[in-house]
N, C-alpha and C positions, 0 to 999 in steps of 0.2 A: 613677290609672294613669299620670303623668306619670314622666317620669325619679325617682329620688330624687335629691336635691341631698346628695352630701358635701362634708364638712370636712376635709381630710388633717391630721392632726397628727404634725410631723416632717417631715423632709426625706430619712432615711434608702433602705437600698438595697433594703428589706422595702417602704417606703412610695410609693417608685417602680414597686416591680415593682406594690402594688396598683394605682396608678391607672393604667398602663397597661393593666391587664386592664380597668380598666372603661373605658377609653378603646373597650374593644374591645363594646362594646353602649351606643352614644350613648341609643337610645332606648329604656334601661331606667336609665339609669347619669351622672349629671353631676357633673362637679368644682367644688364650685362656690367654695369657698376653699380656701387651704394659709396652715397658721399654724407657725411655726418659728421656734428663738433666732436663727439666725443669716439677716438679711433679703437676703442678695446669694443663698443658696442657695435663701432662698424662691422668691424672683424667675427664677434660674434655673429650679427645678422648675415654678411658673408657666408661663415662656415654653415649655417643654418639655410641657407637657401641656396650656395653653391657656387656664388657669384664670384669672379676674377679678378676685378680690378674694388681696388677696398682704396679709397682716397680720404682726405682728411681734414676735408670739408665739405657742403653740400654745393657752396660755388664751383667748386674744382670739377664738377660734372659739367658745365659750361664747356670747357674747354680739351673734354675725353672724346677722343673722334669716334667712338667703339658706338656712343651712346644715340639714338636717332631721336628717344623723346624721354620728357624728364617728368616723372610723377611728384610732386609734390605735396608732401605730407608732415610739412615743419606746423609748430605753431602758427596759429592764425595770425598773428600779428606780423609772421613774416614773409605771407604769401606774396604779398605785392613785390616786394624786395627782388624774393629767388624767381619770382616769374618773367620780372622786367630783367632780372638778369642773364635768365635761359634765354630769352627768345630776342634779346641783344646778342647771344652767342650764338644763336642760329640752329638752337633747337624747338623741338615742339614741344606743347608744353602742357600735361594735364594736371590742374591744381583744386586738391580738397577746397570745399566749402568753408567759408565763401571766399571766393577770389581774390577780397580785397575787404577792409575796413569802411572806406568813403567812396562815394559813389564814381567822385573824379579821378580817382585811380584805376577805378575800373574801366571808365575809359577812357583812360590813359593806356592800360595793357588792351584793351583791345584795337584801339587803333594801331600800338604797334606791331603785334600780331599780324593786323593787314599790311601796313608797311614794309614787316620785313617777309610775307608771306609764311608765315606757322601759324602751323596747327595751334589751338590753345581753346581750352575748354573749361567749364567746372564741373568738377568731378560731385556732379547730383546724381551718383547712380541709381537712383529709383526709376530714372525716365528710362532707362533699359532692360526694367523689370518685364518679362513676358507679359506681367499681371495689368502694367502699367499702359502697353502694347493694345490689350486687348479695352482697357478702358477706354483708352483712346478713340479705340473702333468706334466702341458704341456708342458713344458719346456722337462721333463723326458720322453717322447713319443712322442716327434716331432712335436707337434703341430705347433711348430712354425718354424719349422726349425731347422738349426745351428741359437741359440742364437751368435749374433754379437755385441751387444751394449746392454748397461745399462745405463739409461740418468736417471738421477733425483737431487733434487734440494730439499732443505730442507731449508727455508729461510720467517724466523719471526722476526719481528721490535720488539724486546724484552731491549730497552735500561735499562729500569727500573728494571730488575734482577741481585741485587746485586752478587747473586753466582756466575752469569756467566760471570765478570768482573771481579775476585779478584783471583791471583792465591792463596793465602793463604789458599783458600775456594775450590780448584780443579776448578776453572773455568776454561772458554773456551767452544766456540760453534763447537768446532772438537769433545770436548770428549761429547757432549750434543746434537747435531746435526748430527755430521758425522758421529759418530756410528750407525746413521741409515742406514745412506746412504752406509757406508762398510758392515754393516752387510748383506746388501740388494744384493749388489751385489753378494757377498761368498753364501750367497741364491742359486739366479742366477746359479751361476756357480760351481755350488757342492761343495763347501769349497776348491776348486783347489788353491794354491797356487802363485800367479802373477808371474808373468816375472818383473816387476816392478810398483815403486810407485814415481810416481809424484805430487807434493803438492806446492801451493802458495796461500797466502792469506795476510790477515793485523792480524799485534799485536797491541794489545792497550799497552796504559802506564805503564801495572802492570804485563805486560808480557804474557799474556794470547789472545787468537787469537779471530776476530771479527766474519771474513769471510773466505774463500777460496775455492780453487776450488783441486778436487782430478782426476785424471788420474791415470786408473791400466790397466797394458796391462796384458793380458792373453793370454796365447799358441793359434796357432790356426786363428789369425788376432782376437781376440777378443777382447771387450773394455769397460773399465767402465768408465762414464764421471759425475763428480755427483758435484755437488755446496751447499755452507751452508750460509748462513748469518746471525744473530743476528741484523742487523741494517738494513735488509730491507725484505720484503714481504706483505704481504703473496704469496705464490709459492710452495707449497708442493706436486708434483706430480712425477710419474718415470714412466719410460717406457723401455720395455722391446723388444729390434729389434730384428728378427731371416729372415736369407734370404728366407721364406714361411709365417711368419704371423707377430704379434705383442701382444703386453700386455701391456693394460695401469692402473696401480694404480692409483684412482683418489686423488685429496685432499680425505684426510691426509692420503700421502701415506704409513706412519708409523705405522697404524691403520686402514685401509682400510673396507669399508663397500662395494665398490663400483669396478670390474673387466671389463676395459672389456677387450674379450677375441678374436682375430680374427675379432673385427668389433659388437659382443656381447656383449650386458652390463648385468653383472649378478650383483644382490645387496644382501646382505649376512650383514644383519644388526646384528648389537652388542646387548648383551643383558641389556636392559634399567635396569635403576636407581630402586634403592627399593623407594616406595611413601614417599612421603614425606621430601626425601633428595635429594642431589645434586652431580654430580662429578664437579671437579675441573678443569680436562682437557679432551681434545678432545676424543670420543668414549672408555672411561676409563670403562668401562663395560668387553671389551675384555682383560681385566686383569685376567680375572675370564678363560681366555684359560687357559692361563698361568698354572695360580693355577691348575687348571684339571691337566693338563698336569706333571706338579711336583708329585700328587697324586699318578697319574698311572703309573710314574716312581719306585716311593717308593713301592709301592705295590709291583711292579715287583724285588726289592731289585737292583737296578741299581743305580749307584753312581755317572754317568751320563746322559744325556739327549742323546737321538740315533737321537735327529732331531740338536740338536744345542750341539754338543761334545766336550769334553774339547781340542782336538786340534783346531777344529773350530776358539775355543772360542780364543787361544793363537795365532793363525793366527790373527785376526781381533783387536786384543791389539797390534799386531805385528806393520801392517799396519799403526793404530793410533797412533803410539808410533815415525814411520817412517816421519809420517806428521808434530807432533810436530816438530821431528827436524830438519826438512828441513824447515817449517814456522819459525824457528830460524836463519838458514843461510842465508834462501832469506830477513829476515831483515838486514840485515847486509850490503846486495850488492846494496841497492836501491838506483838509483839517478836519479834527474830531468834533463829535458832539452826542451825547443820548442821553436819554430823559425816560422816565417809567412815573406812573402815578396809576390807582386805582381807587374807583370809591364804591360803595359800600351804601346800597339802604335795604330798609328791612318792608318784606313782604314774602309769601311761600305760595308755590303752584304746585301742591304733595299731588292734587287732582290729576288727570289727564289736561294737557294744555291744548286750547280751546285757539285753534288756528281760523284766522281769513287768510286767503290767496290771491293776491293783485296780481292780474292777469290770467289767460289760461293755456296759454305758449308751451311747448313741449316743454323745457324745464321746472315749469308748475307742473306739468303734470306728470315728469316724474319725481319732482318733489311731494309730492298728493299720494302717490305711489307707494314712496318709502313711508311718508309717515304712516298709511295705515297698514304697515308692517308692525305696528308697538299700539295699538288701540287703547292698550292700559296706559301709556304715556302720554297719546297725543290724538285730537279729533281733528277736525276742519269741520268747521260748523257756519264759515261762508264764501263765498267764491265772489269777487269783482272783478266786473269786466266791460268794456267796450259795446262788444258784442254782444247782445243778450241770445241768443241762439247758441252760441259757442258758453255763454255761460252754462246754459242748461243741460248743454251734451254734460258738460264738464262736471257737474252736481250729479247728472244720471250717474257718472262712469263711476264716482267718490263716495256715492250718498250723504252728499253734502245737502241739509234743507233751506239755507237760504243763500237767493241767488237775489245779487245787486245789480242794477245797472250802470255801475260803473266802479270805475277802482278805488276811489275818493270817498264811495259812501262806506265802503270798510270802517272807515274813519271815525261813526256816529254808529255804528252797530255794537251794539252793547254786549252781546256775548264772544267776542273778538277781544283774546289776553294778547295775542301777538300776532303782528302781521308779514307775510312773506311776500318778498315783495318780486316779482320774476315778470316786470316788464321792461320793455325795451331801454338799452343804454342809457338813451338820453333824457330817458321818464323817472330814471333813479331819485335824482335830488328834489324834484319835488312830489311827487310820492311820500318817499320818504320825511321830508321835511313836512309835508303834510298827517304823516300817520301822528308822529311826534307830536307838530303840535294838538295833534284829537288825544291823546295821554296813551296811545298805543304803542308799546314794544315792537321792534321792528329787526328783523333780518332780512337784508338788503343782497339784491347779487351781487358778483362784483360787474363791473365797479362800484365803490358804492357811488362816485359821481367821477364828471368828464373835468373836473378842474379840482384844484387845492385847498383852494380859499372857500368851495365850494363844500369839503370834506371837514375842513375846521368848523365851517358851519353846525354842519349837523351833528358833532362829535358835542359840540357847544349845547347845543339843542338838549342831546340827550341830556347831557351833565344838568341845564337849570332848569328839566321839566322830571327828572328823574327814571327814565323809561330809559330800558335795555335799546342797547344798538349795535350792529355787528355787521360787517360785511362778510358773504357769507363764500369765507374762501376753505371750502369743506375739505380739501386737501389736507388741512390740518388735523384732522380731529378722525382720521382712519390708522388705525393702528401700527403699519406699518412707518407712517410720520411719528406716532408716540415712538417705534423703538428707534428709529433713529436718531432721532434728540436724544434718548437716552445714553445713545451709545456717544454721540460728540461729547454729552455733560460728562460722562462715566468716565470720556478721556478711552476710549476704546478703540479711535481710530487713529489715536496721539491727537497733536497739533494738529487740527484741517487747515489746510491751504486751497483748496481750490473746492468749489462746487460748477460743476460744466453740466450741463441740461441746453434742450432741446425741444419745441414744440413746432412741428410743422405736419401740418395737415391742408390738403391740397382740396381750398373751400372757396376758390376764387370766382362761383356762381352763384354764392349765396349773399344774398342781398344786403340783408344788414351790415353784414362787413364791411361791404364797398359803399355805404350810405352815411356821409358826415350827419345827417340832419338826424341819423337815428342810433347816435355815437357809434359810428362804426368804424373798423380801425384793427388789426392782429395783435396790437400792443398792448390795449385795452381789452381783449378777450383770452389771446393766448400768454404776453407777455406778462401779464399780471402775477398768472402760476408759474412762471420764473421768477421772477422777485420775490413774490413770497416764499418761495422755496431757501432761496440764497437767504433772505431775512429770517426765517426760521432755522436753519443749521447756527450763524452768526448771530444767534437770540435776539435778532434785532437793533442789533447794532448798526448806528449812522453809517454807511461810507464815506471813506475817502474821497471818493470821485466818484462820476454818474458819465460813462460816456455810450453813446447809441447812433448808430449807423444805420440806414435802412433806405428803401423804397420807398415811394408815396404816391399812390394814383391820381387820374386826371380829377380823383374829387372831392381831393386833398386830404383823404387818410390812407396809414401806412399798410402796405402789403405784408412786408418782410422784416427782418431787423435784426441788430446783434446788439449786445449790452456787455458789457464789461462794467464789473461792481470794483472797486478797490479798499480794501477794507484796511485796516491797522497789521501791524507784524505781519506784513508781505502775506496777506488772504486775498482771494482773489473768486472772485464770481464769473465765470463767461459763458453767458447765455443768448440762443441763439433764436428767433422766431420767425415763423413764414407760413400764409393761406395760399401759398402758390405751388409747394411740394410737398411731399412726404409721402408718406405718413412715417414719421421718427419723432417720438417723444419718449426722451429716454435722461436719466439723470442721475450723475456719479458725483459721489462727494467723496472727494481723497486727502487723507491725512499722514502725516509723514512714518505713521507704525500701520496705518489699516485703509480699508475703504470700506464704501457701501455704495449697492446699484440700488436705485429704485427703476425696478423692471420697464420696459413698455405699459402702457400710458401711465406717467411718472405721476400724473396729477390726481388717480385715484388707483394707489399703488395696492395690487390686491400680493404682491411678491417684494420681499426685500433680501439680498444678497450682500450679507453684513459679515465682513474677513472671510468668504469665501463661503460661507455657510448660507444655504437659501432659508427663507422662512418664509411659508405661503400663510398667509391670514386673507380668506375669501373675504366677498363683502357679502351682506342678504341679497336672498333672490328675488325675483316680484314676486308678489303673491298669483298662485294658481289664475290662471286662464288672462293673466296681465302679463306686460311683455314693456321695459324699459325703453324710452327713445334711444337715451345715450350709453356710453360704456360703465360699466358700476353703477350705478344710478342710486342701485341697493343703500351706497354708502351716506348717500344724503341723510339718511337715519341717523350717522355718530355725530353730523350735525347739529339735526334737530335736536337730540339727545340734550347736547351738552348745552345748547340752549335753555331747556327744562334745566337742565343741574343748576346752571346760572341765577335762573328765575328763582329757583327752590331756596336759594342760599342768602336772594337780597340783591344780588350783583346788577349792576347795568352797566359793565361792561365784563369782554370774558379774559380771565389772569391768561388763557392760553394763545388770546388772541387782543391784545390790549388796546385803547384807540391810541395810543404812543406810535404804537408799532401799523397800526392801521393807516395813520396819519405817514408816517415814513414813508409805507408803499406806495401813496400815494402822490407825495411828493417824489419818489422817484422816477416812477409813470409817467407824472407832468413835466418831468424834467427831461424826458426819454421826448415826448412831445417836441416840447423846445427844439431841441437840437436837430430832431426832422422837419420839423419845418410845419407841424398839426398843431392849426390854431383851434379848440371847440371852444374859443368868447363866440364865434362868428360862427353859428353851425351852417348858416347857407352860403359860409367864401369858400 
């Protein structure tokens, strides 16, 4: 039960901050050597922390009998090195993240750890975070449910750290960053094993990676979606979905002081600095878990850790090791392309614009809603549908006089300038391609269709019949979307690198979702307003790469999913979706001088948080004694609006939403398809 005697090995500004935390409990914790290349720094670090024996390299700790276990905190690239060398000497051994470079070193040093019986761990100290303690609980007795998702995001403008740019030196902000974010999740989800690992991000010139985004699918529909950067932030939070509650780590989620738990904030602060000195990084105090925790292992004669265990540990190198080399091959495959065209014919709609509505689905009807919020801009003068009962309520509630019996007859109804089209998924393209060819303008939901070839179509359509066409991704055209475009163009945020969003809403009983035959699918309803969010920051620029990971139900469409975009100059997109948790939709664009949030629900953002500064721009309310199905609904009005500007001006297609760029999202969606394995050629396979 005496103190343990360390070894520091290194003199670095990780290896200070440790022995300061253990400075901070003499009588569980002594220093009892520092062994470093360079001996005026040893000496220094010495005089500074107290320590006796000053040696003149960090091997020569190997062989100091004083010493019972040796910290390790040299550069990365030489962890494997000094660990096979301590614990050949016959000591124990705790070493900074990550353990090793390649996966076969890793267990390499772990078998011999069992061999010669030491202790040997990696030093993840977030898993001894109190905050970390109690996730776990709740995680482990249901608080939250079936855990569904794992979002988090580790992402600091660190240009200026030579390590983490030099492979020679083990850089890369995968084995410096993402180790958080993997280890967090194997947290999470008991050290369980993935179904898979998906990885895309940027390499810089020396071989070593800036950014990227990580997808792990687990048993279960389960999902880890986690983002790193090195070239932008600050962003360091995670969150933890279960279909009954939530968990959110605040900044720095790697170090956490701060839970909350179900809606609870509980604060669980680190223990402060000894007077008169300083740590070097964020809540470095909680080092001193760590160390506790090594203690009470040793005590116990354990050779492992029972909360972070050497399979664990060989899993989560696994993963890491998985990333590297897939951030190798997605460099390989990258290539540019974009295209812009607009045309132009002349006609004007100065009038109020004379709307039909295909279908009468609660999105119609809070489309019908907003537009008779601007009467002087816009009527609804007929309503088709299916149902002819459900048409009439629908014409009662609107004062709309003429009611079709079906969606199709909009078509030949001569007082109909443009049509809304708000029926089911899979009714999009012909609908649509039917309004078209009746010589009707059309705003289509999204999608506008379940396939590619299907969306060139009717982009085609538009163009040799000359009638307006638009998918109607209204996200765009709400103000807090105009200021921040303005602020990427203006260069306000500097250089973006990263846009990371979120859409998960816990909708796993509602029908159409879980229904192929009625384009049903999260990808196609939630993941869309991720793309086009990332498409709209990057003007529409082609990506690099399209890569998606996700779930897919027994009826072959996808539940959950993650997307990493990779765009030109190391820009990076990681977006995350799921009908199975939440509710978290929330969406940060970070550039290497600024950021911007767009608030909760990011998709009809009525708050934008642009360099710190909020700016609330509400949307409309319903009109008196009416009442919206969805959140904002109001907004569908800047919509319809800029629809009318379009028409007023000649346009059949809109400059702020191009079919270029229409065409894009679309091929990214279908390519997001692909790779999960959602075929809609076959809507009843």
């Amino acid at each position: 039960m005496a103190p343990l005697r360390w070894g520091i090995c290194a003199t670095g500004l990780i290896s200070q901050d440790f022995a300061n935390a253990l400075s901070l409990s003499p009588e569980n914790h002594t220093i009892a050597a520092i062994g470093a290349r360079d001996p005026n720094k040893a000496k220094e670090f010495a005089a500074r922390f107290g320590i006796k024996t000053v040696l003149d390299s960090c091997e020569a700790l190997g062989s100091c009998t004083d010493v019972d276990v040796v910290y390790i905190g040299s550069l990365t690239y030489m962890h494997f090195e000094h660990a096979r060398h301590f614990l050949k000497s016959g000591k124990h051994v705790l070493c900074e993240k990550p353990l090793t470079l390649l996966p076969e070193q890793t267990a390499e040093l772990l078998a011999l750890a069992k061999s010669t019986s030491r202790f040997l761990m990696v030093a993840l100290w977030s898993r001894f975070f109190p905050a970390y303690s109690r996730l776990r609980q709740a995680v482990t007795n249901g608080e939250l449910g079936t855990v569904r998702l794992v979002q988090a995001n580790f992402c600091l403008p660190v240009p200026e750290v030579v390590r983490l740019k030099e492979k020679k030196l083990g850089g890369g902000t995968l084995c410096d960053f993402g180790a958080y974010l993997v280890h967090l999740a194997s947290w999470v989800y008991g050290g369980e094993k993935p179904l898979s690992v998906t990885v895309a991000g940027h390499v810089n010139e020396t071989g070593v990676d800036r950014s990227g985004g990580i997808i792990i699918k687990y048993s279960d529909n389960r999902l880890a979606s986690l983002t790193w950067s090195g070239d932008s932030g600050p962003a360091t939070t995670a969150l933890v979905l279960g279909d009954k509650g939530s968990a959110k780590l605040e900044d720095y989620f790697w170090c956490p002081t701060k839970l909350t738990l179900n809606g609870e904030l509980i604060h669980m602060p680190t223990p402060p600095v000894r007077q008169g000195d300083k740590f070097n990084f964020f809540e470095s105090g909680g080092l001193l878990y760590e160390a506790n925790h090594v203690k009470e292992c040793l005590e116990k004669g354990l050779t492992e850790s029972p909360l972070l265990s050497h399979k664990e540990c060989q899993l989560i190198h696994d993963i890491l090791a998985e990333g590297h080399k897939q951030l190798v091959q997605r460099l390989i495959k990258s290539s540019v392309d974009n295209d812009y065209s607009f045309v132009c014919i002349t006609w004007s709609y100065m009038a109020p614009l004379r709307w039909g509505i295909c279908a009468n689905g609660m999105i119609s009807q809070d489309f019908a809603n907003a537009l008779s919020l601007s009467p002087e801009n816009h009527t609804i003068v007929a309503i088709g549908a299916r149902n002819p009962d459900k048409a009439k309520e629908f014409a009662a509630r609107f004062g709309i006089k003429i009611v079709l019996d079906s969606c199709e007859a909009l078509g030949s109804c001569k007082e109909v300038d443009v049509v809304y089209v708000g029926s089911l998924t899979n009714l999009h393209y012909q609908h649509a391609r039917h309004f078209l060819q009746s010589g009707k303008h059309v705003l289509c939901e999204k999608p506008l269709t379940l396939l590619p070839e299907q969306t060139a179509e009717l982009l085609a359509l538009a163009k040799s019949t000359g009638r307006f066409l638009m998918v109607a991704l209204w996200s765009r055209f709400f103000p807090a979307y105009s200021r921040l475009r303005q602020a990427v163009t203006n260069g306000e945020l500097g250089t973006v690198r990263l846009v990371q969003a979120n859409f998960c809403m816990p909708l796993s009983n509602f029908a159409r979702l879980n229904d192929k035959r009625h384009g049903g699918g999260a990808l196609c309803d939630f993941g869309v307003y991720l793309v086009h969010l990332a498409s709209w920051v990057y003007g529409g620029e082609k990506p690099l790469s399209v890569t998606v990971a996700g779930h897919v139900n027994e009826t072959g469409v996808d539940r959950s999913g993650g997307i990493i975009l990779k765009y030109s100059n190391n820009r990076l997109a990681s977006l995350t979706y799921s009908s199975d948790a939440g509710p978290s939709a929330t969406a940060t664009v970070l550039g290497d001088k600024g950021s911007a949030n767009l608030g909760d629900l990011f998709w009809c953002a009525t708050k934008l948080t642009l360099n710190g500064e909020l700016i609330h721009t509400p949307s409309p309310p319903a009109r008196p004694g009416e009442k919206f199905n969805f959140d904002e609904s109001g907004g569908l009005l800047y919509e319809a609006n800029h629809v009318k500007e379009c028409l007023d001006k000649g346009l059949i297609e809109s400059p702020v939403l191009p079919h270029s760029e229409c065409q894009l999202i679309h091929d990214i969606l279908a390519e997001g398809h692909r790779q999960l394995g959602v075929d809609y050629h076959n809507m009843d396979a």
